[in-house]
N, C-alpha and C positions, 0 to 999 in steps of 0.2 A: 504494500500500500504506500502509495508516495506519500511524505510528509506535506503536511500544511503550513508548514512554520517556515519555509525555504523563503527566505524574501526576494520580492520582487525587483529587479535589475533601479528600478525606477526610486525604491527606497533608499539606496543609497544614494543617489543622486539627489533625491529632495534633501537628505539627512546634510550632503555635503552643503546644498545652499543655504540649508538655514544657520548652516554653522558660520558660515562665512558672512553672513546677512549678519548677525549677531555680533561676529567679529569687526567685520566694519562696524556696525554701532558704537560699538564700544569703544574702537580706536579713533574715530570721532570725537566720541564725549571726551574724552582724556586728552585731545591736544584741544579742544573747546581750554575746558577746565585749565587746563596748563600753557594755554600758546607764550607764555613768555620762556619757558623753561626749555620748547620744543627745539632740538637746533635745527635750521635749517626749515623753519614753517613753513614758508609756500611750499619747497618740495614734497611734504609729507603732505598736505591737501591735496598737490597733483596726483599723488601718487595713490590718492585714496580715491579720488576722480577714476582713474584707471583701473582700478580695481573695481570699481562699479558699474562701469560700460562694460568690464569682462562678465560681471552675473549677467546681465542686461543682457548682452547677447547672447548666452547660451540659454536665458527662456525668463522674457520680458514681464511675460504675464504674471510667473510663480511670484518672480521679486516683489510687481507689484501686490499680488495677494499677501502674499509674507508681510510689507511693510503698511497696507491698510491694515491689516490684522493688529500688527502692534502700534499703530498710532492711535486705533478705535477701541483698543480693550486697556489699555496704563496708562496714566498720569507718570509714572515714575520714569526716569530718566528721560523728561520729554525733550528736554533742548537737543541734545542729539539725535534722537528719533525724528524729530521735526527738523531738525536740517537734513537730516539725510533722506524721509522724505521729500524734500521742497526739490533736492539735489537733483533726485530722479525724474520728478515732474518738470522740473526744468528741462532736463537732456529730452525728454519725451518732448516737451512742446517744440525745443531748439530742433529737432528733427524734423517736426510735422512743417514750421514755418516757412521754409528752414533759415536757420543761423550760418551764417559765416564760422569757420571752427576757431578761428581765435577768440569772436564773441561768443562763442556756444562755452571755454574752456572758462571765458573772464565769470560767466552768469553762473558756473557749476562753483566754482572758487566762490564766492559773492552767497552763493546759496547755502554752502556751506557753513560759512561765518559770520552772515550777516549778524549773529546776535553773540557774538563772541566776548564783547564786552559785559553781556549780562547772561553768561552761561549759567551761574549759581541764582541769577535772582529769578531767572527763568524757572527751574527747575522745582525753587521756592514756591514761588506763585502758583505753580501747575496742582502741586498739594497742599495750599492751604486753603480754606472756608470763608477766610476773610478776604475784603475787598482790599486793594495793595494798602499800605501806608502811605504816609506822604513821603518818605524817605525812598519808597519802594517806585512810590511813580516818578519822582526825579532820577531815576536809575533809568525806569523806563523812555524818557522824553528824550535823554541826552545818548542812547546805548550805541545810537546810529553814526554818529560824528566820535564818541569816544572809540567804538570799533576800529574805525577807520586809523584810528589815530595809533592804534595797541596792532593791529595788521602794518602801518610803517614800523611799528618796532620793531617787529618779529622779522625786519627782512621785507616784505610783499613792495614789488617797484612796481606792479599792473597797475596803470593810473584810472586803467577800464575797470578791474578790479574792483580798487579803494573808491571810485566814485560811486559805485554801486550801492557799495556797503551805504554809504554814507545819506542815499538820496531814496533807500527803496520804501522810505514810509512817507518820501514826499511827494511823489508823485499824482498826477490827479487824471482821474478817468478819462478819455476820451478816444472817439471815432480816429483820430487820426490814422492813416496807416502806419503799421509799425515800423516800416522803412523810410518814411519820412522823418524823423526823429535823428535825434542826435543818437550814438550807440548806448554812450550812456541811461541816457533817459527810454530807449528802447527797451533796454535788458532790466534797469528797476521797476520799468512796466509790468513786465513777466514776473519778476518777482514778489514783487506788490499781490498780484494774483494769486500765486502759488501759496504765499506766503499765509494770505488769509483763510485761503480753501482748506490748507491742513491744520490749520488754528480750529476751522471753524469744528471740522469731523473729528478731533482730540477730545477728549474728556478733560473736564476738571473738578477738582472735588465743590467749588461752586454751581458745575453743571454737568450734563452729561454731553457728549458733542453729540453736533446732529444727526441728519441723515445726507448722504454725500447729495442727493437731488434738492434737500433745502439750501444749503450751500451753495451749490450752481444757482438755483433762484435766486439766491441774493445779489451774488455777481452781475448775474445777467440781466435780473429785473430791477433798474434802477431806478428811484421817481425822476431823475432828470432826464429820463429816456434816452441815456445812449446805453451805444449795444457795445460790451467792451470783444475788442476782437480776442484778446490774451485769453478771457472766457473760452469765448467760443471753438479756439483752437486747445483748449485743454478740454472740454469736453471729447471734440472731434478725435483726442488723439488715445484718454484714457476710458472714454466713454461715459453715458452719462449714471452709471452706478459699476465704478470699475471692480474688478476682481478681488475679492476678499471682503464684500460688503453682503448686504445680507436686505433681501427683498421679498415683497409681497406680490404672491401670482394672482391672475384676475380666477383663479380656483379658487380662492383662500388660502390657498398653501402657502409656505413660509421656506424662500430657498435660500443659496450664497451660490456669488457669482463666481466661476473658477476663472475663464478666460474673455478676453474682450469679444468682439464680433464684428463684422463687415461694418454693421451700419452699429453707430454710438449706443443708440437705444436695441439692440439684437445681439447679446453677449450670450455665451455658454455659459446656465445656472443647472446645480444640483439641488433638489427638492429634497428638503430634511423633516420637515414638518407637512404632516396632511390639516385640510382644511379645519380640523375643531381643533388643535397645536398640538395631536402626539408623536413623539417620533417615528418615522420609518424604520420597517426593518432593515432597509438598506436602501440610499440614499438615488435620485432617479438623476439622471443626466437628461437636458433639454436643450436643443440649440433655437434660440426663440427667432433664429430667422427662418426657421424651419416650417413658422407658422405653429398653430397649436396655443396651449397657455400664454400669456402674455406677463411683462410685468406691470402691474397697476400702481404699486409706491418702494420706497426705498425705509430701512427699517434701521435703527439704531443698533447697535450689538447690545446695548444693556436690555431690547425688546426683544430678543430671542436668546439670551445665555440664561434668559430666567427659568427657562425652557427645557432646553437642550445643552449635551456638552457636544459640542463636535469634534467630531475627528479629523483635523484639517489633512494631516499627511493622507489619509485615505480618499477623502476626496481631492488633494492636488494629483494625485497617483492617477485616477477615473478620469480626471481630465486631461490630463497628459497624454496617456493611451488615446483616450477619444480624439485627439489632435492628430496625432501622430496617424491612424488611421485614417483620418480624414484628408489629412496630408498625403498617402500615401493613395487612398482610392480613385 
């Protein structure tokens, strides 16, 4: 009788991303926490740049699941988590746009550190109850210009770079195109965006973060009626409920999205919950351009962990496979 316990080729490969997902995390927060101590700082952010484009490219979608997962389920070590989110969404919209690669390299650098000066108060904020201090929100007003200023100490001479840092909460809404722009003011656009979007879907012990479709509404639905394009092209690119978030079918059922799909709104979801919230005995794959169920809203992780535990490795596994033959049919 063949064993059951033989793991599948694909476990090891999810096993090896998330360790490295993690590891980047980690080696983030610590030159965050320490850039002055760091030698050689730019190159140690290039080099963490480069090791992010390498998960990227061996499978876009996991990364992305992996790091909505941990931006939507911890408060705890968010400043790195949220840069290294912003970092990826950045690289994803500098593609879709596309970016020139030495702005695409200044915006990933820039995303990385824009909050470098208040990596500790950051982190603060992310877990406590109360609303900042006054001490806490002079930290916050000035983080942008003192960044920039602790990024020249460390070494960084990218004037595209430190301008970034310095201007990505000044920036103000608008239709223009993004190539009409100075570069500068282009890339703090993008980040501006980015910036808010993973603010918004993070938890804090003040709240819980949204749902990734209320989020895009805000961006997009502004009362002064413009239509931001940096939006639109991060929808376009991650879709409008991207991988690892967790949505409501017009069944009632209760899925998470594994992979994006052709069209923003037409991603691969696995159905965990039937329509009254019990678990499945095993989890259904649905590609919803395929026609069939739809998704009707997007759902918070705190609205379904109350639920279920999921087994994320097993459904990235289901979805993996299910690519990979579709790929190959």
């Amino acid at each position: 009788m063949q064993s059951t316990n033989v793991p599948h080729p694909f476990d090891a490969e999810y096993e090896d991303l998330l360790s490295l997902w993690s590891d980047l995390e980690a080696g983030v927060g610590m030159v965050l926490r320490k850039a002055r101590l760091i030698p050689d700082f730019p190159r140690k952010i290039r080099q963490y740049d480069r090791w992010m484009q390498d998960m990227l490219r061996q499978d876009t979608d996991t990364g992305l699941y992996l790091l909505f997962q941990l931006a939507s389920n911890s408060s705890l070590g968010y400043s790195s988590s949220h840069a290294l989110i912003c970092a990826v969404l950045c690289n994803i919209i500098a593609q879709d746009v596309p970016l020139p690669s030495g702005e695409r390299d200044s915006l990933i650098a820039a995303a990385m550190t824009m909050n470098v000066a208040m990596t500790e108060l950051q982190n603060e904020l992310a877990e406590q109850a109360d609303k900042p201090t006054p001490q806490q929100q002079a930290g916050i007003q000035t983080h942008a210009l003192e960044g920039r200023l602790l990024l020249e100490e460390t070494g960084v001479a990218d004037p595209l770079w430190l301008d970034v840092v310095e201007i990505h909460h000044d920036v103000e809404p608008s239709e223009e195109d993004l190539f009409s722009l100075e570069p500068a003011q282009r890339l703090a656009r993008i980040l501006h965006v980015v910036d808010r979007y993973a603010a918004m879907i993070s938890p804090r012990k003040t709240r819980a973060g949204r749902t990734v479709t209320e989020s895009v509404r805000t961006m997009m639905t502004r009362a002064d009626g413009l239509r931001d394009q940096v939006a639109f092209a991060l929808v376009r690119a991650v879709g409008l409920c991207p991988p690892g978030t967790y949505v409501r079918m017009d069944t009632g059922e209760t899925a998470v999205v594994l992979r994006r799909g052709s069209k923003a709104n037409h991603p691969m979801v696995a159905t965990v919950l039937n329509r009254m919230g019990d678990k499945l005995s095993s989890p259904r794959l649905h590609r919803t351009a395929m026609g069939g169920p739809a998704i009707q809203s997007a759902l918070t992780h705190e609205m379904v962990r109350q639920r279920v535990r999921i087994n994320h490795q097993n459904l990235l596994r289901l979805g993996f496979q299910a690519e990979r033959v579709h790929k190959d049919s």
